[in-house]
N, C-alpha and C positions, 0 to 999 in steps of 0.2 A: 971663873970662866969668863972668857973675853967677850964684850959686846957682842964681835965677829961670830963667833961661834954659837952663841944663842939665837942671834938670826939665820943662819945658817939652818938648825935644827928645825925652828920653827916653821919656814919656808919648808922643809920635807913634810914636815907633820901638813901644811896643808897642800902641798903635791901631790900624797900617795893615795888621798881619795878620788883627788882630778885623775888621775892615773886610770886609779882599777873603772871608775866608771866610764873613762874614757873605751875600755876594752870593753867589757859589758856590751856598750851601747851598739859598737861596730860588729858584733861577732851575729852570726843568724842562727834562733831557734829554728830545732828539725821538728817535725811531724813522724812518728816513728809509730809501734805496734808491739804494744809487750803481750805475747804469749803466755797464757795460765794451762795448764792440766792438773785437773785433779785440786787447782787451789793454789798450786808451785809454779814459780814464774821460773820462765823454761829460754827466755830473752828477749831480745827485742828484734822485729824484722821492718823492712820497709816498708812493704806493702800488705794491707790484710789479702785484698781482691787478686796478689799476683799468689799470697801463699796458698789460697781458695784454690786457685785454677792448677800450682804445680800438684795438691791433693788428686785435684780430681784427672788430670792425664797419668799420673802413676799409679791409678788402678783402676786400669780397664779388664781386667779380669773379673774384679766386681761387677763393672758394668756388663759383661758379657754373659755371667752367670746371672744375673738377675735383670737381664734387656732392658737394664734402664740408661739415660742419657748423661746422669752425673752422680759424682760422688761426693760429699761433704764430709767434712772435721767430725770429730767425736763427740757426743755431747756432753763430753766433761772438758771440753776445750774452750778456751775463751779468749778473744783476741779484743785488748784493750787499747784505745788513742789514747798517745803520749806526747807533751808538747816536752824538749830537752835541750840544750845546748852541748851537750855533752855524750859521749856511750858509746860502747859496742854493739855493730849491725850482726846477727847473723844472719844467714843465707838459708833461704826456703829448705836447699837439700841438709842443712844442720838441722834445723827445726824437726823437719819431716823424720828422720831416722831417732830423734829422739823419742816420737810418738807412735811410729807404727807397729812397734812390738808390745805396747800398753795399753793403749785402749781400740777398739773398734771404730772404726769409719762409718759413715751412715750415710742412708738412700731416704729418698722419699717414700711414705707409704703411712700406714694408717694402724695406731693401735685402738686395739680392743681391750675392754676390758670387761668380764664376765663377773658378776658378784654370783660364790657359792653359795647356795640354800644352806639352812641347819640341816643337820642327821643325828643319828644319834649311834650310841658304841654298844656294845655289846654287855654294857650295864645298866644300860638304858639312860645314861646321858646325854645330854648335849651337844652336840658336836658344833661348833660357829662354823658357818660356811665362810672357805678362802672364796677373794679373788686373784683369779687369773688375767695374764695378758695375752693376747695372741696378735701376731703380727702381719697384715697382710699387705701388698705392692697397691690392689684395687678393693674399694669396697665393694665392689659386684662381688667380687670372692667369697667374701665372706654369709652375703644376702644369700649369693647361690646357693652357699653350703649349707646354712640354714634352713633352706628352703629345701636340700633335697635331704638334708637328716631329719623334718617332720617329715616328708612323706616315706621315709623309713616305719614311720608307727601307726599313717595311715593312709588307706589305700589310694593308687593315683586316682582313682575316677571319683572319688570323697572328696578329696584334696580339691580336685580341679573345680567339680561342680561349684564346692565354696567358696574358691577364689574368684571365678567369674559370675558367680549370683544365679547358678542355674539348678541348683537343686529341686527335684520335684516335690509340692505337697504331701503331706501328709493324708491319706485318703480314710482310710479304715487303718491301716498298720504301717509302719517303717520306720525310718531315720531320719533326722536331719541333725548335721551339726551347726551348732549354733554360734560357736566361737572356736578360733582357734589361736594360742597365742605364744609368747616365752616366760616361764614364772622368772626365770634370770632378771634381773636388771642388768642391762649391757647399754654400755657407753659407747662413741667410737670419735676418734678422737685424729686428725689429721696431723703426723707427725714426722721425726728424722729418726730411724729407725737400728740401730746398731746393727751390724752383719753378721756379728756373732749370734744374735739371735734363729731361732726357726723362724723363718717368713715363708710364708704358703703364700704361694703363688697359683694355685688351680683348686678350685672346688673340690674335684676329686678327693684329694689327699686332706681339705680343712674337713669335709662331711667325713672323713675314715677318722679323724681324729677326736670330733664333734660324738659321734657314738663308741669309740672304744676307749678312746683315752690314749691311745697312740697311733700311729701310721706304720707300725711294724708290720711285718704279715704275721696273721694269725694263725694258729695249727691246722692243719688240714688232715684227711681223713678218708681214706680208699672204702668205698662202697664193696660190702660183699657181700652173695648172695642171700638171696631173702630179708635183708635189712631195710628195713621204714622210714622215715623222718622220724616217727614219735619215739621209737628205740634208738638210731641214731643220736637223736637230742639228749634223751633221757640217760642212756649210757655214756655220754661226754659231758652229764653237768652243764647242761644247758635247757631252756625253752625252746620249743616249738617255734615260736615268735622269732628268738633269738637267732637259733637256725636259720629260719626264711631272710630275717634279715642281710646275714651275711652270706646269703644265697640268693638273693635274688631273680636268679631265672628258673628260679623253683616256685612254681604259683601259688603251690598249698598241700598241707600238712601228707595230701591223700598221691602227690607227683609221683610218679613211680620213677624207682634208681634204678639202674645201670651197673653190676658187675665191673669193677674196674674207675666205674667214677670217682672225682676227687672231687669232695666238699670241704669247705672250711667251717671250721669249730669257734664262733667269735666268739668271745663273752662279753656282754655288753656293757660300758661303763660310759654311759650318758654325760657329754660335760656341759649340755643344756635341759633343760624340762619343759618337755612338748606339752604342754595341753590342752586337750580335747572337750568339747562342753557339748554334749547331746543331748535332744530329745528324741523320745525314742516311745512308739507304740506298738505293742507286739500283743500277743494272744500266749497265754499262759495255760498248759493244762491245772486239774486242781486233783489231788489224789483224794479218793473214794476214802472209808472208812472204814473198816473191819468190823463187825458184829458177830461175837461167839454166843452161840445157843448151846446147852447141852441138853446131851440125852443122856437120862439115867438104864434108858434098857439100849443102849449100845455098848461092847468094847471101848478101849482106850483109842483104839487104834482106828475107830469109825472117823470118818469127816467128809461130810458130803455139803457142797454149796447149797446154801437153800435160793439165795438168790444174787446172780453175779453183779459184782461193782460196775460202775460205770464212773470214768474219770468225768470233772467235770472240766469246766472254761472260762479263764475271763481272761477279760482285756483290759491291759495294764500300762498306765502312764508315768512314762519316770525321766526324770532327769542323771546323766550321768556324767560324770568326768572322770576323765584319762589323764595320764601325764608318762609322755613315754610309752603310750599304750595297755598301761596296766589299768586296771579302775580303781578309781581310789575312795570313790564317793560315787553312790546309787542313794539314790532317794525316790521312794514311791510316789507318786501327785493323786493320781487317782485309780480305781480298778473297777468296772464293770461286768457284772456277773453276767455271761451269755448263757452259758450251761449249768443248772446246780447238777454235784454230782449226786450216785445214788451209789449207798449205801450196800456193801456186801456180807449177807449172812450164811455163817459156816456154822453147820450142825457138828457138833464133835461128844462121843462120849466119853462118858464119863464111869460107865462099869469094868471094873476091874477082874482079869482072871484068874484065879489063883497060881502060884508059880513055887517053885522051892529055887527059882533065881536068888541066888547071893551076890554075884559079882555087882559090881558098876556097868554101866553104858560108856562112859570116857567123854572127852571132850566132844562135843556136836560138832561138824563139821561145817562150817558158813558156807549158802549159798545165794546165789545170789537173788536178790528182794528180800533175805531174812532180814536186814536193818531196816526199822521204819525212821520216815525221812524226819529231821530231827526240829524242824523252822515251819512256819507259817505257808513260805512264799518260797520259789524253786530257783530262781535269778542266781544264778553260780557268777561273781563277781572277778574272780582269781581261781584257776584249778590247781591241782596238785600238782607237782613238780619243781623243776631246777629254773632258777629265773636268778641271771646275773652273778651267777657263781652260788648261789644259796637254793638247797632246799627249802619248799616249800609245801610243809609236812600236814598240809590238809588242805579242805575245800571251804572256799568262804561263799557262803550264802549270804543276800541281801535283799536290802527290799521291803521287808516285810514290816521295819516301821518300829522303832525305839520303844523298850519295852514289849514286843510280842515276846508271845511262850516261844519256850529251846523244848523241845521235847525228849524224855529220854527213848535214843537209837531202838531198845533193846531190854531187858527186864537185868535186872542185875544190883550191884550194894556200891553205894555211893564212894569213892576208894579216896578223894580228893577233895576240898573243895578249899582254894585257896586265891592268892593276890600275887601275880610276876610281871614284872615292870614291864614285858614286852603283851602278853597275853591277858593281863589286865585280870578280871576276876573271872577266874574259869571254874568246872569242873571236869572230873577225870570218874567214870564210873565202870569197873569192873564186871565183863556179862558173865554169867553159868559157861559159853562158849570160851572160854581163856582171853575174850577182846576185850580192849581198851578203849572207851569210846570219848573224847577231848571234846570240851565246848566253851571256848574262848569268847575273849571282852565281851562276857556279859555287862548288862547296866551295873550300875551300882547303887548296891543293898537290894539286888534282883535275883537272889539265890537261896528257891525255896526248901531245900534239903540239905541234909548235915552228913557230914563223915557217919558210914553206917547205916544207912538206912537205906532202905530194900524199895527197889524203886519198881513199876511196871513198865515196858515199852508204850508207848505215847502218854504218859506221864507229865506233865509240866513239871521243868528243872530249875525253870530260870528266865529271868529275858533278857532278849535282846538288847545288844550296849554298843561303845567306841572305848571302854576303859583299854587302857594298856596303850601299844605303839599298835594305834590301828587309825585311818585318815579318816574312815566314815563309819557308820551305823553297820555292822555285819555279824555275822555268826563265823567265827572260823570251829568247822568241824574236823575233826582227825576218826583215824581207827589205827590200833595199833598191837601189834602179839605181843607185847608188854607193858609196862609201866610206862608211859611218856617221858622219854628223857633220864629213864635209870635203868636202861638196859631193851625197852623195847623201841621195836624199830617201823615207823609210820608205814599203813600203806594208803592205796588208793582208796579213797570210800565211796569213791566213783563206779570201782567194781564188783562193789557190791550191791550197787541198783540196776 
């Protein structure tokens, strides 16, 4: 190779970096904005702040629907600064039609978030309580609605006195609530809201959703003549409570209907848990005792009072909590004997006539005060009936104080006495009359009779407990024309006193 021509070469070889850096230097980096959704870069635009504003004038339909004044990007959207020399701009309206069929656009406004309580299933499991989000435009929305689904459980004039501090003393007898609050933990969190979402915008419609679980309408229900609240209720699987609830210009249980009226049928699915924390002084009557004397020179069929009962009285101090309006927990503090009662003596004989009867007598026919009352202390915590979709197949008696006697209803042979995950340690005793008489979450190892054994009415059965799925200290009592749960079918034991 000639001299010529090696220099030649060499002179390129140090030209071609003077060259490219010569370009480099003179050429000017842009400031551009790459677009992410979802994670996938979707390209690059000029402006973030110009593709912000062509978002938000191309739906004003959003804004018209929910009166607010802007609309922002999705928030799976993400616009990043890019310094380049190089690339493809697109234009806001590319951008835009690539995202508006995929993800939601967002407004201002505020989520909530509700943590579910535990429950349990119908094996007596566990359930982990979900949380929920709920979306609202204003936080008053949601405080309102709050605030008007407690006083769904409790009365406005309860309500108000304890929000403004005006409740009156306790004098001899009455009420006060002492707390009232949300067992929920709710967060609230100022945020950009997706439109796909529900967003409540009026208390109305978050308090409908707050107690039923949705804003649908509920079934409704033509009054016809001679129908009640407590039959209405009761024939539609529902509470009395529940009822009023979703009737509100119905004041109480006793409102007289209307022919032709329509009421609605809610069923209540609480998505918060209201509770109520009272003190509470009331006067208790106390039931007399029965005392049988026999005469040997009368018939069977003699019975003459020797001396009548007299109920007695005290007064009784208890703490109680609600949640949702149910009780859940009564606990006695103290009780004051005003009246002792007195003692009723029934002479009855005992001589028999002679007879050439063979047949039977048959089933005795229950009237009402044949059940003697089966607890200590009279405090009905829960009645019978439909509450929230579920029968609620006896009466819970409370009060009376962990470990008090269960007494048995009725004279009759011990038919049950076992352990169920929801009823905890009961017994189930069989009367001479074909009834069934159920005495649930007793204490435990508080069950002083065995399968078989022949018990008398006021008897001690057992005490008083919380075993099973029960929140506090109580007696749940049944009656029933069969077997509990294997064919027979609960009733009122209410009306049988």
């Amino acid at each position: 190779m000639s001299k010529r021509k090696e220099l030649l070469i060499i002179l390129l070889i140090l030209i071609v970096p003077v060259v490219t850096g010569f370009t480099k230097a003179n050429s000017s980096p842009k400031t551009v904005y790459r677009v992410y959704l979802k994670g996938q870069s979707l390209g690059t635009i000029e402006s973030k702040k110009s593709f912000e504003n062509y978002i938000d004038k191309k739906q004003e339909e959003i804004k018209k629907k929910y009166n607010v004044k802007k609309v922002y990007a999705p928030v799976d959207l993400d616009i990043v600064k890019e310094i380049t020399f190089e690339g493809t701009i697109k234009s806001n309206e590319e951008i835009y039609n690539e995202i508006k069929d995929i993800s939601p656009f967002t407004i201002n406004g505020y989520t909530i978030k509700i943590k579910g309580l535990d429950s349990k299933d119908s094996e007596g499991k566990t359930i982990k309580g979900t949380t929920q989000k709920i979306y609202v435009l204003e936080k008053s929305t949601f405080t309102t609605a709050v605030e008007k689904t407690a006083k769904s459980f409790i009365t406005q004039e309860a309500y108000e006195a304890y929000a403004n501090d005006t409740q009156k003393e306790i004098v001899d007898t009455g009420t006060i609530i002492e707390n009232i609050y949300i067992k929920n933990k709710i967060t609230i969190k100022k945020d950009k809201i997706p439109v796909d979402k529900t967003i409540y915008t009026t208390e109305e419609d978050l308090s409908k959703y707050l107690l039923f679980g949705t804003t649908e309408a509920q079934a409704t229900y033509t009054i016809q003549d001679g129908d009640t609240i407590p039959d209405v209720a009761f024939n539609n699987k529902i509470s009395i409570e529940e009822f009023l609830i979703a009737n509100p210009n119905l004041q109480g249980e006793n409102s007289l209907l209307s022919p032709g009226q329509i009421v609605t049928l809610g069923i209540l699915k609480p998505q918060i848990s209201v509770v109520e924390e009272d003190h509470v002084v009331k006067d208790e009557e106390q039931n007399y005792a029965t005392k049988t004397e026999e005469d040997p020179n009368q018939y069977t069929n003699y019975s003459v009072v020797k001396q009548a009962g007299m109920k007695g009285l005290n007064r009784v101090t208890q703490k109680i909590q609600k949640v949702n309006g149910e009780t859940v927990s009564l606990v006695g503090i103290s009780q004051e004997v005003l009246k002792e009662p007195v003692e009723e003596i029934v002479v009855k004989g005992t001589k028999k006539r002679e007879s050439s009867w063979s047949g039977g007598y048959g089933d005795l026919i229950v009237t009402k005060g044949m059940f003697g009352w089966p607890a200590t202390c009279s405090t009905i915590s829960s009645p019978f009936g439909w509450r929230w979709g579920a029968l609620h197949d006896g009466t819970d008696i409370a009060g009376c104080g962990y470990g008090s006697n269960i007494f048995a209803a009725e004279s009759g042979e011990v038919y049950t006495v076992s352990y169920k995950y929801d009823n905890g340690q009961y017994i189930v005793i069989k009367h001479d009359n074909g009834y069934y008489t159920m005495y649930a979450h007793l204490c435990s190892g508080c069950t002083y009779v065995k399968v078989g054994d022949r018990v008398q009415r006021g008897q001690p059965i057992g005490g008083m407990g919380q075993t099973g799925y029960a929140t506090g200290v109580h007696l749940h009592f049944s009656i029933w024309t069969g077997p509990p749960y294997y064919g027979g079918r609960a009733l009122n034991p209410m009306s049988f006193y």
